[in-house]
C-alpha positions in Angstrom: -243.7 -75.1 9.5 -245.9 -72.5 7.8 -249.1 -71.7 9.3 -251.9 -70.4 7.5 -255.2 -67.9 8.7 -258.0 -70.5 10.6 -259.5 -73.1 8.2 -257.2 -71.8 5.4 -255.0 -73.9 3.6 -251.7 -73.0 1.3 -254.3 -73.5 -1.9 -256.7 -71.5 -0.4 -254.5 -68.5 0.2 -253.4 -68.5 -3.8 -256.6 -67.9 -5.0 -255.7 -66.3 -8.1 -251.9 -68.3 -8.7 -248.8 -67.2 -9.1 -250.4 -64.8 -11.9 -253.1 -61.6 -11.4 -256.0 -62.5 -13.6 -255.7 -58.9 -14.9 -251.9 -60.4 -16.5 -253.6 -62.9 -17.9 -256.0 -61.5 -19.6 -253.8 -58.8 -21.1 -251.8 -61.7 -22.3 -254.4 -63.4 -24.2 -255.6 -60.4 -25.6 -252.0 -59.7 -26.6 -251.8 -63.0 -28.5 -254.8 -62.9 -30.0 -253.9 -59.5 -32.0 -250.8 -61.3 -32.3 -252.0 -64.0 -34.2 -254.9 -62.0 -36.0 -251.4 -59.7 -37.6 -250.4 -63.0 -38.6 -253.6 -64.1 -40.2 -254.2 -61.0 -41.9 -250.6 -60.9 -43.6 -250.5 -64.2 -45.0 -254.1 -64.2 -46.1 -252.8 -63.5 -49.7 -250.0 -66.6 -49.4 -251.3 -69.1 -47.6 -255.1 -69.1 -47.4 -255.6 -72.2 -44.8 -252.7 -70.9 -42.5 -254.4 -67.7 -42.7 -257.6 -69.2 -41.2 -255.8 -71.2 -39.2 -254.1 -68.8 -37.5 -257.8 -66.6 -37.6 -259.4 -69.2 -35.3 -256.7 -69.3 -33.3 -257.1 -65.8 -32.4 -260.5 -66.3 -32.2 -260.1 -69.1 -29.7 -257.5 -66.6 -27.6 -259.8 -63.3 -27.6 -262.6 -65.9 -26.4 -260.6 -67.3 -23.7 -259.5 -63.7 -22.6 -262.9 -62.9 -22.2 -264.0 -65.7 -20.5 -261.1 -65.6 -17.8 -262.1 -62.0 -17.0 -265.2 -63.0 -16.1 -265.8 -66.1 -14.7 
């Protein structure tokens, strides 16, 4: 049986998950230029995939910044 620091439980001591919030960030980030190389070289083939992929970026530079802080 595992025991934990007084009052702690298993959730408790994982406050961040099995992944730094640093990671996660970067990976987001990472994505987001990802998918704002992808809007930018179909813009001339595909003009709604374009934006979709635009406000997908958008959507995944927003969620990088909001992880990092809050």
């Amino acid at each position: 049986m595992t025991t934990y620091p007084a009052g702690l439980s298993r959730a408790a001591t994982h406050q961040n998950g099995p992944m730094s919030t640093d990671v996660t960030v970067m990976l987001l980030l990472a994505l987001a230029g990802f998918l704002i190389g992808g809007a930018y070289s179909t813009w001339k083939t595909s003009r709604p995939l374009s934006i979709a992929l635009a406000v997908c970026a958008v959507l995944a530079a927003a969620g990088a910044i909001a992880w990092g802080f809050f």
